[in-house]
C-alpha positions in Angstrom: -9.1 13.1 11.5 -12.4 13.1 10.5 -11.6 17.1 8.9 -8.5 15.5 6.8 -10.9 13.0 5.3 -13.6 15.0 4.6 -11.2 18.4 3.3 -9.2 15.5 1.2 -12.4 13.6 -0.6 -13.1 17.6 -1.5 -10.1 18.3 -3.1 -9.7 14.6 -4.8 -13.2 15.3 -6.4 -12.3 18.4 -7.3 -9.1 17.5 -8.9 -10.7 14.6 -10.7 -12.9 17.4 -12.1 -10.2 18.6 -14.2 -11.1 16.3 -16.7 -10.4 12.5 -17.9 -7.7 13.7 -20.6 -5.1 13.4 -17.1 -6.3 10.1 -16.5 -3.5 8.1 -18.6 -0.8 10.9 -18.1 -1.6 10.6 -14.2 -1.3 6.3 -14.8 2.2 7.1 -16.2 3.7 9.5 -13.2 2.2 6.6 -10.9 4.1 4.0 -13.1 7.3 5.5 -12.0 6.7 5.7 -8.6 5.7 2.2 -8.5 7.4 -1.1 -6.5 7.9 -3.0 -9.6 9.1 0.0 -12.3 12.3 0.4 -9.1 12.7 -3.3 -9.2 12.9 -3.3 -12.7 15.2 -0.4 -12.8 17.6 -1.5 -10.0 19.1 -4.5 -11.8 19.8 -2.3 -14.8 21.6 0.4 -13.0 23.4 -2.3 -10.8 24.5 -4.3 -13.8 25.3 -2.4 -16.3 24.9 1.6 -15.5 26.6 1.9 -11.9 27.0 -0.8 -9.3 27.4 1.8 -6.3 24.4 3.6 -7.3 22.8 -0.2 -8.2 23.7 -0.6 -4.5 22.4 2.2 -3.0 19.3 2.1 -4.7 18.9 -1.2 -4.2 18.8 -0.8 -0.5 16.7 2.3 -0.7 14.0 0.3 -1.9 13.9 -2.6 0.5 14.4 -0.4 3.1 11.6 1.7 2.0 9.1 -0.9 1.3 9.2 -2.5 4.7 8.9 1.0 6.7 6.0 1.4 4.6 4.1 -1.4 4.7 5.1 -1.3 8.5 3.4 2.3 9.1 0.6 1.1 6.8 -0.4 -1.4 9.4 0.0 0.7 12.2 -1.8 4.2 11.4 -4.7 1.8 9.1 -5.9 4.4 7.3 -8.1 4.1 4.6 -8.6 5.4 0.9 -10.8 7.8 -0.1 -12.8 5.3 -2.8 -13.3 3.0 -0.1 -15.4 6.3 1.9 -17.0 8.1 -0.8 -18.7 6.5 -3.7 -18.4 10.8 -5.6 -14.5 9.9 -5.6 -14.0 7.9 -8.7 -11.1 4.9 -8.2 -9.1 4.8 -11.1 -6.6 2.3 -9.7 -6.6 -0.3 -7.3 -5.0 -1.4 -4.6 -5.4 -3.7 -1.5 -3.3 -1.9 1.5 -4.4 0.8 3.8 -3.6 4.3 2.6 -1.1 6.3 4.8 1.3 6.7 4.1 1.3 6.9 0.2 4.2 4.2 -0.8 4.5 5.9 -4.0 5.2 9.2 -2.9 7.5 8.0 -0.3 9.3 6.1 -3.0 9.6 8.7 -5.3 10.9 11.0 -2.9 13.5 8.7 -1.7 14.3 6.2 -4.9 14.4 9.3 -7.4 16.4 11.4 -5.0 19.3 8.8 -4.5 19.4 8.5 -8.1 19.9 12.7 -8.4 23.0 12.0 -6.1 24.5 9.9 -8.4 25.0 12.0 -11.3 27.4 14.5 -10.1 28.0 16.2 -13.5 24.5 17.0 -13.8 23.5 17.3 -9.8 21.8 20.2 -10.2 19.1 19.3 -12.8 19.2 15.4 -11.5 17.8 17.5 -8.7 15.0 19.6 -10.1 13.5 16.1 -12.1 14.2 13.8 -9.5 12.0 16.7 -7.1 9.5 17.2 -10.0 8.8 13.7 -10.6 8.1 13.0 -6.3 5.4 16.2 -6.9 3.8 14.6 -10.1 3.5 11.2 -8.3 2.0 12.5 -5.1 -0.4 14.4 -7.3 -1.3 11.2 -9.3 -2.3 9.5 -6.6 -4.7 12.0 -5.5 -5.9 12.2 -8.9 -6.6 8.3 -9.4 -8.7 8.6 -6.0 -5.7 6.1 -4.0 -4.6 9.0 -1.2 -5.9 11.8 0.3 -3.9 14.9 0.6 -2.4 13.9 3.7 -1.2 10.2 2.9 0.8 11.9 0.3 2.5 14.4 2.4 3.5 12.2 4.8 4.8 9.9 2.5 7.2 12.6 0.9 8.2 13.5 4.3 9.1 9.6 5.2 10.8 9.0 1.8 12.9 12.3 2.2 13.8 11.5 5.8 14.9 7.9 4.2 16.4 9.6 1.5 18.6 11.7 4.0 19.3 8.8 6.4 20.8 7.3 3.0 22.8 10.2 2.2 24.2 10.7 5.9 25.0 7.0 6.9 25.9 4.8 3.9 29.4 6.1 3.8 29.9 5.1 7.4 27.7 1.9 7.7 29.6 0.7 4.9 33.0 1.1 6.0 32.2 -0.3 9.5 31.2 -3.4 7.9 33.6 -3.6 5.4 35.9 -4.1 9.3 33.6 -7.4 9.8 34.1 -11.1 8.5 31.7 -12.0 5.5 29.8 -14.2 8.4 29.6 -11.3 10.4 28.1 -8.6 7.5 25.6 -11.8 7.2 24.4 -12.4 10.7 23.8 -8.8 10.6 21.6 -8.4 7.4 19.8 -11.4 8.9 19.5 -9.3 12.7 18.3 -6.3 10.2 15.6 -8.3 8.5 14.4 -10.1 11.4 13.4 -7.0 13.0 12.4 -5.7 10.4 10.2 -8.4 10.7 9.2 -7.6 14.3 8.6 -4.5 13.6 5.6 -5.6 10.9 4.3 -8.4 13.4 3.8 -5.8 16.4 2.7 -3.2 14.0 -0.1 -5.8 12.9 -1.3 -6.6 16.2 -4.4 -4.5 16.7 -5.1 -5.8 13.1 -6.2 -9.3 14.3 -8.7 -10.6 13.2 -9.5 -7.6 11.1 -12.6 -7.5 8.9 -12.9 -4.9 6.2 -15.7 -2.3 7.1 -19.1 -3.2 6.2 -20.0 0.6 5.3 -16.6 1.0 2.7 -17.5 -2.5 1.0 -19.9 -1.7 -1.8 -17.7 1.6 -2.5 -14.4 -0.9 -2.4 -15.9 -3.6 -4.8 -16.8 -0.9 -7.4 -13.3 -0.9 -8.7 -12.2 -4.5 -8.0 -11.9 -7.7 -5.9 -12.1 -6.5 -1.7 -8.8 -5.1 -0.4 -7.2 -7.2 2.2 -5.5 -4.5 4.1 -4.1 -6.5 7.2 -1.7 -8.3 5.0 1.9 -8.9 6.4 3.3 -10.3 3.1 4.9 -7.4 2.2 7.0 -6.8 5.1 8.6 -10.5 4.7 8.9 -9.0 0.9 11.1 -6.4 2.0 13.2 -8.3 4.9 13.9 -11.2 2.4 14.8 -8.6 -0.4 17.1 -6.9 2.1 18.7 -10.2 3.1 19.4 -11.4 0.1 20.8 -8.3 -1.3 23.2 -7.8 1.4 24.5 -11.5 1.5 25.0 -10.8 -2.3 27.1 -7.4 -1.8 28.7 -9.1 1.0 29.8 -12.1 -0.8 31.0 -10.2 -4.3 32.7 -7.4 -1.8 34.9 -10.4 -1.1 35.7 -11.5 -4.4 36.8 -7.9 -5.7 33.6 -6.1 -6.1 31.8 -5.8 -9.3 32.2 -3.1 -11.9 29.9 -2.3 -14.6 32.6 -1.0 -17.2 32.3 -2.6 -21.1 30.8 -2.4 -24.4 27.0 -1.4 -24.8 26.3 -4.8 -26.7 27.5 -6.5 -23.3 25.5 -4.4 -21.2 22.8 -4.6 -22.7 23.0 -8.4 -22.2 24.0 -8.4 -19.1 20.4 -6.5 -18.4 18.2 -9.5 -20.6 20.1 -12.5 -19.3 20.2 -11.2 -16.0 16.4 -10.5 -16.0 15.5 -13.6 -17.0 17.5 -15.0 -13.5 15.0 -12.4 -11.5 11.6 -13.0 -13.7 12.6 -17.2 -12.7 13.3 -16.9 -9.3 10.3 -13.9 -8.7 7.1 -15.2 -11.2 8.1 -18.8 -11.3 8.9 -19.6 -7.8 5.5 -17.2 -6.8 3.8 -19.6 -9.2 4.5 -22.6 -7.0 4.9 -21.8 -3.7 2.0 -21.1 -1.2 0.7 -18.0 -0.8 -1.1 -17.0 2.8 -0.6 -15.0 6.0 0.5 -17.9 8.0 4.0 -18.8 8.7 4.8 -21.7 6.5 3.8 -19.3 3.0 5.5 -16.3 4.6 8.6 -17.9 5.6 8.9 -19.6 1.6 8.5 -15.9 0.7 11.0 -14.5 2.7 13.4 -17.1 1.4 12.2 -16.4 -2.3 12.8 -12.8 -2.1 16.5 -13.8 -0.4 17.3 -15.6 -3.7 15.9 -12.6 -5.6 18.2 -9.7 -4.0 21.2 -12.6 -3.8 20.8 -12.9 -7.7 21.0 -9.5 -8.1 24.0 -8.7 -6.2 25.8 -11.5 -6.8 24.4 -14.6 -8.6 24.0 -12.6 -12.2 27.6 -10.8 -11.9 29.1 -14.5 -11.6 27.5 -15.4 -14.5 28.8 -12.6 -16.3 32.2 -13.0 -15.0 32.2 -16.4 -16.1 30.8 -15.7 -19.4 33.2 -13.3 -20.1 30.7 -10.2 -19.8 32.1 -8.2 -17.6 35.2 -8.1 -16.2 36.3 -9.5 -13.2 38.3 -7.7 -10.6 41.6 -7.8 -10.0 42.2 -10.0 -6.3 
């Protein structure tokens, strides 16, 4: 381990050498490869580009956020600004490094959007790949992941994107064969271990001070990381939850279909967005942040409302304000 780190601070130095002209070109590949630019981009496919893709995507990313913030815990790996004060941080962030959650993301988010455009599968393809290779090499470029956080993030977010690709088919027609109380005890089962999984992953973690030796390189670039954190794991199960209660629910009412004038789309998108920026800024302005079970549990249940507004709560609206057309039952 100790070769990885030392042969992946070389080569981050010594692509940082290629000058600071990459810097804000390197900040926009990592901007698509980012949590927030997917959660941004789900609703809009879901609502008003393609609700099967919306789905699919939708899922992707929940389910790719908690198995990385899972293996986070467990491998602990650091970042190479918090070793070497020659690598220059250009970012911040507060988790552990391996795997890289943007290259993982990438790999899987953008290549379950290439399957969706059939007419142009072949180049969805080549840019979806392209953009996964630019945003792996951003991150070794902003100083966040050595070479081998980033491969094994590609590798995860492929084998997700696979897994995707395989099952969904399946998975969803096996539950479309349950009650709408079944297809919701078993989103909650899903969630809760995902849950479990974080919690056990965390373990060795307790207690957990940050390294004395990586501090002064760490507070260079920003506040000191807090690593150990679980919140993101109850992020993801919550987000999952709430999604599927959502498809689950507007399944049963016909499904939702994303058909209509631009104008209404378009709409669809800001009114919709203002439901998530409520329930997702304004409730996280209130509520209690911490690592203790009260704050985590309100988070879980604020990213529930989240993915059930997605799903579900915004196409009702729509429905009932006449901007977008509801199903025939």
């Amino acid at each position: 381990m100790d070769i990885l780190i030392q042969n992946g601070i070389d080569w981050i130095i010594a692509i940082q050498s290629l000058g600071s002209w990459l810097e804000l070109p390197m900040k926009f590949f990592t901007f698509l490869g980012n949590d927030n630019f997917f959660f941004l981009v789900l609703p809009l496919v879901y609502w008003s580009v393609d609700a099967g893709l919306g789905l699919r995507v939708a899922f992707v990313l929940a389910t790719s956020d908690g198995l990385k913030c899972i293996l986070k815990l467990l491998f602990a790996g650091p970042r190479p600004y918090w070793i070497s004060s020659q690598v220059q941080a250009l970012s911040v962030e507060s988790s552990f490094g391996v795997p890289s959650g943007h290259a993982q993301n990438s790999a899987a988010l953008w290549g379950i959007m290439a399957s969706g455009v059939p007419a142009y599968r072949r180049w969805a393809w080549i840019t979806a790949f392209t953009l996964a290779i630019l945003i792996g090499f951003s991150r070794l470029f902003l100083g966040m992941h050595f070479v081998h956080d980033v491969i094994i993030g590609w590798l995860i977010g492929y084998a997700i994107l696979f897994a995707f690709l395989r099952f969904w088919d399946p998975v969803a027609a096996w539950l479309k064969m349950k009650t709408i109380g079944q297809q919701v005890m078993i989103a909650f089962l899903v969630s809760l271990f995902m849950i479990a999984l974080g919690v056990l992953s965390s373990i060795h973690l307790d207690n957990y001070v940050f390294p004395a030796a990586w501090t002064e390189n760490a507070l260079r670039s920003g506040p000191l990381p807090e690593p150990a954190s679980i919140q993101v794991v109850f992020t993801s199960a919550g987000s999952l939850f709430g999604l599927a209660v959502g498809a689950a629910w507007i399944a049963s009412r016909g499904g939702y279909q994303t058909e209509g004038p631009v104008a209404k789309r378009a709409l669809r998108y800001v009114i919709g967005l203002i439901g998530v920026m409520i329930l997702w800024e304004g409730l996280g302005a209130v509520l209690p942040r911490g690592e203790t079970w009260v704050p985590l549990t309100l988070r879980y249940i604020r990213y529930a409302l989240v993915g059930l507004w997605i799903t579900a709560g915004a196409p009702w609206l729509f429905f009932h304000f006449k901007l977008a057309r509801k199903p025939n039952m």
